[in-house]
C-alpha positions in Angstrom: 107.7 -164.5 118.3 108.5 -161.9 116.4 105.8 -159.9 115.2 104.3 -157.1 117.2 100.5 -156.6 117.6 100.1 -153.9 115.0 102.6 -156.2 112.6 100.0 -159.1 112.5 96.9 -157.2 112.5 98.2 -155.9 108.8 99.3 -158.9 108.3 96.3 -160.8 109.0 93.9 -157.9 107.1 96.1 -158.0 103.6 96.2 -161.9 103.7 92.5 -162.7 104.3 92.2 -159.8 101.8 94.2 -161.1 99.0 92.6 -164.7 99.8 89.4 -163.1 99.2 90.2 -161.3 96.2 91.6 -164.7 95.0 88.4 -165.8 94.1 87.4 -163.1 91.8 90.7 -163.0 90.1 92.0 -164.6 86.8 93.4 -168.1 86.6 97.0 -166.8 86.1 96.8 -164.9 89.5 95.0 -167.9 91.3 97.5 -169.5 93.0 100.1 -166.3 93.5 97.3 -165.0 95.7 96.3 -167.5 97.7 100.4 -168.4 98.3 100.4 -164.6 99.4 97.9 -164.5 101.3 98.1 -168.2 103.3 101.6 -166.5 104.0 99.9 -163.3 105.6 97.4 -165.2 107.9 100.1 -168.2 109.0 102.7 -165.4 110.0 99.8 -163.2 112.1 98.6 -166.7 113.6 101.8 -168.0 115.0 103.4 -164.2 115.4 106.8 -165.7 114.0 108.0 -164.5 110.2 110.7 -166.6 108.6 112.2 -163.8 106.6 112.5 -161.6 109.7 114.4 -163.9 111.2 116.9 -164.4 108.6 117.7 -160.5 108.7 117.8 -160.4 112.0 115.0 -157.8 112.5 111.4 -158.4 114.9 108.7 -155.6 115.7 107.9 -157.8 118.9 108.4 -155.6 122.1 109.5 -158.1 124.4 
């Protein structure tokens, strides 16, 4: 894990956002916002991000 508390909160809040919003948007943006927001609700659920990781950084406090 990786992510604190407050970190997946957001996280979890923008991505069910941005899936709900998916549905009202145009076909272009269909898919980019339902990729971005999967992404935000799998990294709150399992506390781990890929990205942070890879640069070394987590907002986990243990």
């Amino acid at each position: 894990m990786n992510l604190s508390l407050n970190d997946r909160l957001v996280r979890i809040v923008s991505g069910l956002g941005m899936v709900a919003f998916d549905y009202a948007a145009d076909v272009n943006w269909d898919v980019v916002l339902l990729v971005i927001g999967c992404w935000g609700v799998l990294t709150s659920a399992f506390g781990f991000c890929p990205f942070y990781k890879i640069v070394g950084h987590s907002t986990c406090p243990i």
